[in-house]
N, C-alpha and C positions, 0 to 999 in steps of 0.2 A: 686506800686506807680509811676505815671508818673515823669519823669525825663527831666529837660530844655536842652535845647539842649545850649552845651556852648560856640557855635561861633555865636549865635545868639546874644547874651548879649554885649552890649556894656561895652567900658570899665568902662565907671563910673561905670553900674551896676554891674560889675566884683570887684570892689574896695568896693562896698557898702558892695557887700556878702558879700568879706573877711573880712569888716570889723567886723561884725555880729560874724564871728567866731571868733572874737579873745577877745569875751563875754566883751562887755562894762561893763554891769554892777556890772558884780563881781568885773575886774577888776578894777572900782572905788573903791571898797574896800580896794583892795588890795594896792593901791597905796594912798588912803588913809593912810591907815596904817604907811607904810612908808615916809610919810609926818609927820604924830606924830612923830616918833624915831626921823626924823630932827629935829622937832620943839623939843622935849625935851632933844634932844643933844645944842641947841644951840636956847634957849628963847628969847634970843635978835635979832635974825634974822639978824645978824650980815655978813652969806652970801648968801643974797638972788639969788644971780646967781647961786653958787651953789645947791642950795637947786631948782631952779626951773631946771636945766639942769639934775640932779640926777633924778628929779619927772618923765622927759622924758622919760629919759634912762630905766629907772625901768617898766615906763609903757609900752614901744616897747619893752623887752623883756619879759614881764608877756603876752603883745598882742598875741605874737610871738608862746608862749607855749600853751597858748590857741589855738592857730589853729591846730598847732600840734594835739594834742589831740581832735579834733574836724573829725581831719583828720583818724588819729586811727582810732578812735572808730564809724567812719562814717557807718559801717554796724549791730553794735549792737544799733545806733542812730536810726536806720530807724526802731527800734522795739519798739520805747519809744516814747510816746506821748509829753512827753517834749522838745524832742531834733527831731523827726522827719522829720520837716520843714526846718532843719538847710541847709546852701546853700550845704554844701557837700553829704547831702543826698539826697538834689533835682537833682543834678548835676548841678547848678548855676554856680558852680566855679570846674576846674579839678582838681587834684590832683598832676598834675605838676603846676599849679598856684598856688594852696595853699600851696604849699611845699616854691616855689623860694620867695612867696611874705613872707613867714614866715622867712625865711631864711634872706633878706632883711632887712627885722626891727626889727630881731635879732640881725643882725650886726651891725646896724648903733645904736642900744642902746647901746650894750654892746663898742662900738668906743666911745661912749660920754662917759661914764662911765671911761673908759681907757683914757682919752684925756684929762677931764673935772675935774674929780672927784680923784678917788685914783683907785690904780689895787686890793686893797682888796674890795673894793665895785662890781667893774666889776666881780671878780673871785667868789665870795659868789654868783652874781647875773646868773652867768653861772651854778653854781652849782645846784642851785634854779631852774631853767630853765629846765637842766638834771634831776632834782630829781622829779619833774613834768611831764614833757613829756614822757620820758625816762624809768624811772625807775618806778614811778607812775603806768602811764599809759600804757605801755608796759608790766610792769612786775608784780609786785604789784595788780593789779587792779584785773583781772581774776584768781590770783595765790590762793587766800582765805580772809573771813569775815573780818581779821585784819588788810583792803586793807590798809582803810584811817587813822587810828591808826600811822602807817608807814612812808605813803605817805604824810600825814600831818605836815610834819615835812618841808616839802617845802612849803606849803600854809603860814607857819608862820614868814617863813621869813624875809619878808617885812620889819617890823619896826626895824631890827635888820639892814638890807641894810642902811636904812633910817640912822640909829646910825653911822653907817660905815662912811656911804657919807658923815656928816657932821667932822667927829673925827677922820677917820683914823684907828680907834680901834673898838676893840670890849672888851665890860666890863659884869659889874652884868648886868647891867641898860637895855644891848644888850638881854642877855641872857631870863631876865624878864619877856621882851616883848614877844620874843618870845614864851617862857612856856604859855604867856596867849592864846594864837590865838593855839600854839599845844595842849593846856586840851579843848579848844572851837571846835574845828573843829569834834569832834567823835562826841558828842550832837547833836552840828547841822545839820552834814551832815546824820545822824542816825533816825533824828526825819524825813527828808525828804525820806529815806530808805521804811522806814516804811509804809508812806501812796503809795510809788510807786513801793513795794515790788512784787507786777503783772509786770513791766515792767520790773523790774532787773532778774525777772525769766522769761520772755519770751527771752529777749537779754543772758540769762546763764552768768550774772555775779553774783559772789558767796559773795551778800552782806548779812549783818550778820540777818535781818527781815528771807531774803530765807533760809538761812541756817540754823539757828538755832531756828527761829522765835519768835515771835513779844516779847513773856513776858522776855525771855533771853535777847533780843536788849534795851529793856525797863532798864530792872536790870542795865544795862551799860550804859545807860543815863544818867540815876541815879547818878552811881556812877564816871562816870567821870565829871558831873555839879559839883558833892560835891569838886573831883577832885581843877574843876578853880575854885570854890568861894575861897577853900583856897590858892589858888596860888593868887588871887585878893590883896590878902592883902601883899604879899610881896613889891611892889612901896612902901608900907607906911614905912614900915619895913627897907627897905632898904633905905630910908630918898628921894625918886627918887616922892615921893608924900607927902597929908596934908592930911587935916580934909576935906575940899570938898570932894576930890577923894573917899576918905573912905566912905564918907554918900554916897556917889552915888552908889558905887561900892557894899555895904550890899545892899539897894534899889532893885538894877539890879537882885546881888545875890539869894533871897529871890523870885523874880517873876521866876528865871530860874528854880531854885530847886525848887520848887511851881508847877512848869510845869513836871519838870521832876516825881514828887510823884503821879499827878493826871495819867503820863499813867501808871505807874507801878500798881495802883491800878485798874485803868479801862482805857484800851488802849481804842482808839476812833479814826478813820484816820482825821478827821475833827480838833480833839486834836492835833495829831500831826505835820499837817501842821502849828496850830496854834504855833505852839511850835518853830517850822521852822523859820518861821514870825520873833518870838519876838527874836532868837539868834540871825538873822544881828542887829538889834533892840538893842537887847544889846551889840554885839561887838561895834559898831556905838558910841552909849552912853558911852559906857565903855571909851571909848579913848578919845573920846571928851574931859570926866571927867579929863582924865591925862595932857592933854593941856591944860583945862582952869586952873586947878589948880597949874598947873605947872607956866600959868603966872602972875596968882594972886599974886604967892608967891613970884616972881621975883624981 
């Protein structure tokens, strides 16, 4: 694959790449997320300063980790039709740029967070960051099938930061949220496994379609969906939600298990992406559910 040459690149377009790596649109999700924990730590929006400086912070160091990682796994990317094009596999942007620019709006998140917010939000968000990058992806990733089971446990962070940033603490309400996005994350990222199971075994990473294949990966779909439907209902449970959240939340439920039965009984890669799809779909939905009804009730 031809590679740019990267003193050719002006610096905006040097800034665009890296921007590119440091996955907007997941990390909309992800900060997402942790917008919700604000919002239902504190429904009256009572500190909007903080709650928008945290949103910063949180997103230059999720930016931050995503480069990282983009940066890793830059030569098993260039085996993957998804990630191929990424600026690090082009040579768009070096490797001593993407490091120092990562390294950069790392810092300056995690200074606002320290500065702005409390040092238990900064240090949770450092952690998160390390268990991502680091540990994740570094070690975890190529180590065996049970990568994202693991590593997911950083992805869900988010709305537990979110809790933090507004409260200082962390409670049930913290813990919750988190369990929801940790039972969500092997589904989703499983049902994606699956139809790109060629690409994870050209690159030799030991995702659980390659190594065990597809109707074992299915079985565990399955049963980590049944997993979150029942963790779904703890917000009600624990009085942190209503009657909205609940109708939504069975709703959602019911379409994800619904999905997860049709591959168990006839896998389809076409299914599975579709399946892919509808998990942002529902995490999206899901939480919306817990804000709106959180300010209904207010």
């Amino acid at each position: 694959m031809q590679t740019i040459e990267v003193s050719r690149l002006t610096l905006g377009q040097k800034l665009s790449a890296f921007f590119a790596l440091c996955k907007p649109r997941v990390n909309t999700l992800i900060v997402f997320t942790a917008m919700i924990g604000m919002w239902l730590a504190d429904p009256a929006m009572a500190q909007p300063m903080r709650f928008f400086v945290a949103s910063i912070g949180i997103a230059l160091v999720a930016g931050a980790a995503a480069a990282i990682n983009c940066l890793v796994e830059r030569t098993s990317d260039a085996l993957m039709a998804r990630t191929k094009m990424r600026a690090t596999v082009r040579g768009a942007i070096s490797a001593t740029e993407t490091l120092t620019l990562a390294t950069l709006i790392g810092s300056v998140g995690l200074w606002l967070l320290h500065a702005w917010i409390n040092d238990l939000t900064m240090w949770l968000t450092l952690a998160t960051f390390l268990g991502y990058a680091v540990i994740y992806t570094v070690v975890l990733k190529p180590m065996g099938p049970m990568n994202i089971v693991i590593g997911g446990a950083a992805g869900a962070m988010p709305p537990a930061l979110g809790w933090a940033a507004m409260t200082g603490t962390l409670g049930i309400e913290a813990f919750t949220l988190f369990l929801l996005i940790f039972l969500w994350t092997p589904p989703h990222f499983w049902s994606l496994a699956c139809y790109r199971r060629d690409e994870f075994a050209r690159a030799s990473l030991p995702m659980l379609p390659v190594t065990h294949g597809l109707q074992y990966t299915c079985r565990h779909i399955l049963l980590y969906t049944v997993l979150l439907s029942a963790a779904t209902l703890l917000p009600v449970w624990i009085g942190m939600s209503g009657w909205l959240y609940l109708a939504a939340a069975l709703a959602l439920d019911a379409g994800f298990i619904g999905y997860a039965l049709r591959l168990v009984r006839h896998y389809d890669d076409a299914l599975s992406r579709k399946m892919f799809k509808y998990s942002i779909f529902y995490l999206t939905l899901l939480f919306t559910a817990l804000i709106v009804d959180r300010l209904l009730r207010f």
